[in-house]
PyMOL CGO cylinders between C-alpha atoms (Angstrom):
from pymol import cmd
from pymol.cgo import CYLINDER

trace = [
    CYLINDER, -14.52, -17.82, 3.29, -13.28, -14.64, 4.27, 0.3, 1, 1, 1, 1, 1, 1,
    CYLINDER, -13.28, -14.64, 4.27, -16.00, -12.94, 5.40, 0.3, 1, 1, 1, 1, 1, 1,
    CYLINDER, -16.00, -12.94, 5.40, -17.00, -15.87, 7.61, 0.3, 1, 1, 1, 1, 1, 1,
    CYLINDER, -17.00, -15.87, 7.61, -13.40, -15.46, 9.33, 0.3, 1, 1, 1, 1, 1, 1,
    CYLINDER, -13.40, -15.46, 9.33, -14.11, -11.58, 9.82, 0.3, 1, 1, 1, 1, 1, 1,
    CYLINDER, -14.11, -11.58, 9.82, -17.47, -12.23, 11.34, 0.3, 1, 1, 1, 1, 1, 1,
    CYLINDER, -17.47, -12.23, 11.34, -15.43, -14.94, 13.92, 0.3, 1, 1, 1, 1, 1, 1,
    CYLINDER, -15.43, -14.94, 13.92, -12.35, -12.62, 14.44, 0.3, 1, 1, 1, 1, 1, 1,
    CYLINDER, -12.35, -12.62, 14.44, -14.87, -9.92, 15.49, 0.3, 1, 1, 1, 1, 1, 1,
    CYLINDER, -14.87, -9.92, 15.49, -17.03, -11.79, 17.46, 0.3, 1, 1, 1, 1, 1, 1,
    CYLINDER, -17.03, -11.79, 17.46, -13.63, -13.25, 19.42, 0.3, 1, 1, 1, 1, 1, 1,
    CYLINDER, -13.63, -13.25, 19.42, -12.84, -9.56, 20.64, 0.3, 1, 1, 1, 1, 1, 1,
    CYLINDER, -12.84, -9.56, 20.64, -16.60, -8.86, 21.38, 0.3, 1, 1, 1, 1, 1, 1,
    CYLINDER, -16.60, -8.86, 21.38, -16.81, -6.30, 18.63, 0.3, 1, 1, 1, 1, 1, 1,
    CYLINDER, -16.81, -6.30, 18.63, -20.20, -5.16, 17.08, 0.3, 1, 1, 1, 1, 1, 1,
    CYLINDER, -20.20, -5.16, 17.08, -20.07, -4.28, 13.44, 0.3, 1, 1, 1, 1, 1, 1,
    CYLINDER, -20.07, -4.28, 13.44, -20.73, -0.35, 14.32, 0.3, 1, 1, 1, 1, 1, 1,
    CYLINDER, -20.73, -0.35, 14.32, -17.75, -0.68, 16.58, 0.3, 1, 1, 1, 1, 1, 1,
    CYLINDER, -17.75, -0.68, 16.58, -15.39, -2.41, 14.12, 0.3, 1, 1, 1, 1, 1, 1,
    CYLINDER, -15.39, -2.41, 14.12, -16.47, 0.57, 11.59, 0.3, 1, 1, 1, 1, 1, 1,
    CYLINDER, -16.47, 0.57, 11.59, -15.63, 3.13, 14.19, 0.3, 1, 1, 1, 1, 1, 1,
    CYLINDER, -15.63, 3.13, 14.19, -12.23, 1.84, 14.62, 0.3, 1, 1, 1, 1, 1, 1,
    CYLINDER, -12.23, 1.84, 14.62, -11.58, 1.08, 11.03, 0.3, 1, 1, 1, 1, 1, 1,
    CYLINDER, -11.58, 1.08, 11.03, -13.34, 3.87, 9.40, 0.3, 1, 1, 1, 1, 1, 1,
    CYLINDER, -13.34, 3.87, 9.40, -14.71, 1.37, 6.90, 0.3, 1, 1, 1, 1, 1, 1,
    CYLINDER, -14.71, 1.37, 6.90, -18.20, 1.64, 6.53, 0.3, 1, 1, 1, 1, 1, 1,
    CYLINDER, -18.20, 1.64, 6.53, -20.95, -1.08, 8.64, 0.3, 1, 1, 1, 1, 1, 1,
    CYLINDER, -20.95, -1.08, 8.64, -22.40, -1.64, 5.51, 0.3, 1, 1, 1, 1, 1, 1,
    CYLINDER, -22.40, -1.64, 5.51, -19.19, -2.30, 3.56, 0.3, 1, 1, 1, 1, 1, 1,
    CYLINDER, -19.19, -2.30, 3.56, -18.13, -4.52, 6.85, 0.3, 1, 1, 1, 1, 1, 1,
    CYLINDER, -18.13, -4.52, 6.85, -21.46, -6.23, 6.90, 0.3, 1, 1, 1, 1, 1, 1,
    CYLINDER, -21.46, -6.23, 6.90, -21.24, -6.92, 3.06, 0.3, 1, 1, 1, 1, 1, 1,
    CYLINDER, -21.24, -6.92, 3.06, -17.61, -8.63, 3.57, 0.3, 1, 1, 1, 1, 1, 1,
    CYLINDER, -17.61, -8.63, 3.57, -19.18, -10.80, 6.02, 0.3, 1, 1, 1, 1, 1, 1,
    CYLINDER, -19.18, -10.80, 6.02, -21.97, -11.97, 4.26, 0.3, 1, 1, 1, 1, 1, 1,
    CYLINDER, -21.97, -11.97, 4.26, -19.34, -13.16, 1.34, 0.3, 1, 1, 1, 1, 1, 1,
    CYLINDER, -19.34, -13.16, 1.34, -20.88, -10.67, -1.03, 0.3, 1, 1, 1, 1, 1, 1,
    CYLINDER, -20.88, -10.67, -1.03, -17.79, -8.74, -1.21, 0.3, 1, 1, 1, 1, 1, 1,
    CYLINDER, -17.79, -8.74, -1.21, -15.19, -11.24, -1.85, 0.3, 1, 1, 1, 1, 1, 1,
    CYLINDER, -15.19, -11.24, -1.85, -12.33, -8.89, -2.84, 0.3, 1, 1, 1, 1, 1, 1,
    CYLINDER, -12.33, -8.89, -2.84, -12.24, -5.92, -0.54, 0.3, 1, 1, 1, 1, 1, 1,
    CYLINDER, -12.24, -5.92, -0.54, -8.86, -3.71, -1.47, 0.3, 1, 1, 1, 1, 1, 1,
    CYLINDER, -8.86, -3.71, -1.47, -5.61, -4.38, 0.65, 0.3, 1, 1, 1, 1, 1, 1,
    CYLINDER, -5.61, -4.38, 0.65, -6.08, -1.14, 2.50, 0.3, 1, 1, 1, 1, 1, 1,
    CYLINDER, -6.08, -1.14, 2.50, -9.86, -2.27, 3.73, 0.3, 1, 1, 1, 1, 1, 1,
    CYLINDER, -9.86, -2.27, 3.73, -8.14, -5.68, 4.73, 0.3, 1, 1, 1, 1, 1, 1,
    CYLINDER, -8.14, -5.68, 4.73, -4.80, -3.83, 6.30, 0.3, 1, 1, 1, 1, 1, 1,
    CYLINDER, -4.80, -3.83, 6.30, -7.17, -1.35, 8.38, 0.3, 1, 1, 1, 1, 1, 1,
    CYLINDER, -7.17, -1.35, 8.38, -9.74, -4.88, 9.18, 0.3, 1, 1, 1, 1, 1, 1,
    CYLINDER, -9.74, -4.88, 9.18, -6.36, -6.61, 10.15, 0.3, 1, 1, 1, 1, 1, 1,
    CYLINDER, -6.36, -6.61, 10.15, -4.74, -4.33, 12.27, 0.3, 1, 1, 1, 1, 1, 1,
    CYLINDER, -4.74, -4.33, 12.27, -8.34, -3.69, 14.21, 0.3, 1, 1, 1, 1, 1, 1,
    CYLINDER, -8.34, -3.69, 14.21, -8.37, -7.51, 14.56, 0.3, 1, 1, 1, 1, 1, 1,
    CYLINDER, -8.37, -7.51, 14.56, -5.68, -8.21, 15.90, 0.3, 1, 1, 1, 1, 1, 1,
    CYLINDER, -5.68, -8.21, 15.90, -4.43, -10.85, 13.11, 0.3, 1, 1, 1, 1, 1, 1,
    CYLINDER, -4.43, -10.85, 13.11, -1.94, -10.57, 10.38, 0.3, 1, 1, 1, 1, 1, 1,
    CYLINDER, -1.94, -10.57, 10.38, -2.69, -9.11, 7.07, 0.3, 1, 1, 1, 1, 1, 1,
    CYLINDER, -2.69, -9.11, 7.07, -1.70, -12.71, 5.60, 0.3, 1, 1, 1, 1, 1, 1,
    CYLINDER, -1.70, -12.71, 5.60, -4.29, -14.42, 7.35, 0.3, 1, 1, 1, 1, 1, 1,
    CYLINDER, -4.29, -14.42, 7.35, -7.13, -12.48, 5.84, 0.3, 1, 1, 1, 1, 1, 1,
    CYLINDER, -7.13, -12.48, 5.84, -5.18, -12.09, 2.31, 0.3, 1, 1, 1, 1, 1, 1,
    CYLINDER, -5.18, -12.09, 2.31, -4.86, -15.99, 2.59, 0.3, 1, 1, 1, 1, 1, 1,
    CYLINDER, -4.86, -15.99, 2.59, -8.63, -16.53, 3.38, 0.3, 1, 1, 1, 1, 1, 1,
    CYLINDER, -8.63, -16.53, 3.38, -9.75, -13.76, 0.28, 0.3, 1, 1, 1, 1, 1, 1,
    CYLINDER, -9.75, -13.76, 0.28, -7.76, -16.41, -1.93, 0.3, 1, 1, 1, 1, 1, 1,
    CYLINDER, -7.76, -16.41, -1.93, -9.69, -19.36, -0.08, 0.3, 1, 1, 1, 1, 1, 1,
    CYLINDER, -9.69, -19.36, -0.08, -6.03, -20.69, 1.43, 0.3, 1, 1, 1, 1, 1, 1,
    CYLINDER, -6.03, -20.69, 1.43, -6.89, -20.10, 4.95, 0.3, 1, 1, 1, 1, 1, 1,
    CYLINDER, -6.89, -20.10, 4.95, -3.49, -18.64, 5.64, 0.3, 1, 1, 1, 1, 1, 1,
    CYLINDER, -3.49, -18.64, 5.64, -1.55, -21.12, 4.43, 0.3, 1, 1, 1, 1, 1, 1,
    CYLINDER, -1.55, -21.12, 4.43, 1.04, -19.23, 1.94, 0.3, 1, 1, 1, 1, 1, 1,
    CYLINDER, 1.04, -19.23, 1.94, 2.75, -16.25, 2.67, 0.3, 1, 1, 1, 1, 1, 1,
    CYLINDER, 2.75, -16.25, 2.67, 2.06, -12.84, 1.88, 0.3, 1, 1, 1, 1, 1, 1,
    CYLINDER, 2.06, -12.84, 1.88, 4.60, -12.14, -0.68, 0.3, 1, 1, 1, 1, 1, 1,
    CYLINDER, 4.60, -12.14, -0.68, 3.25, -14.93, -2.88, 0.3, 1, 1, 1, 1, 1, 1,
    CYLINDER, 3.25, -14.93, -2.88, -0.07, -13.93, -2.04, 0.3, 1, 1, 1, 1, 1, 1,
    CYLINDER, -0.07, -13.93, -2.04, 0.34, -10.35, -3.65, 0.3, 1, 1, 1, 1, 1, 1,
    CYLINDER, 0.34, -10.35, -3.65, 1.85, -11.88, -6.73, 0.3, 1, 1, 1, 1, 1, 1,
    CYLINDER, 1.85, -11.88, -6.73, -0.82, -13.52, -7.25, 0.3, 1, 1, 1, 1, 1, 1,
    CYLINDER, -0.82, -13.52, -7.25, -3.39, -10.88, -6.73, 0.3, 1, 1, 1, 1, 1, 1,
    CYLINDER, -3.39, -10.88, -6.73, -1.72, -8.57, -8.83, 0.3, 1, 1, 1, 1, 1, 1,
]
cmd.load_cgo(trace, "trace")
C-alpha cells in the first residue's frame, strides 16, 4: 500500500515524520495519516512534494496509490486517475 512504501522510503533516508513535514511542508499529521493507509488518495502535489523529498520518482508512489507498485508508467497512471 502506499503509505506502507512512504513509511519504508522514509525510514531508508533516516527521516522522522516531523522532519519529512519540515522539508515537504505537508503536515505530520497529514504524513502520518498517509502512512497508516487512512489516506489512500493524497493529491498529486502532496505526492510530487513526498517524491521529490524521497528521493523516488513521482511514478513509483502514483503506481503504489493505484496498488501497481510502480509497474505502469505515469502517463497511463494520470489517465486513469483523472
Amino acid at each position: 500500500m502506499l503509505g506502507d512504501k512512504i513509511q519504508f522510503l522514509r525510514k531508508r533516508k533516516g527521516l522522522s515524520i516531523t522532519r519529512l513535514s519540515a522539508i515537504t511542508g505537508v503536515s505530520k499529521s497529514y504524513i502520518s495519516y498517509i502512512e497508516r493507509n487512512k489516506q489512500k488518495s493524497p493529491s498529486l502535489v502532496i505526492l510530487l512534494k513526498l517524491s521529490k523529498a524521497l528521493d523516488v520518482e513521482l511514478q513509483e508512489l502514483v503506481c503504489y496509490m493505484e496498488g501497481r507498485g510502480g509497474q505502469e508508467t505515469i502517463p497511463g497512471t494520470i489517465e486513469n486517475i483523472i
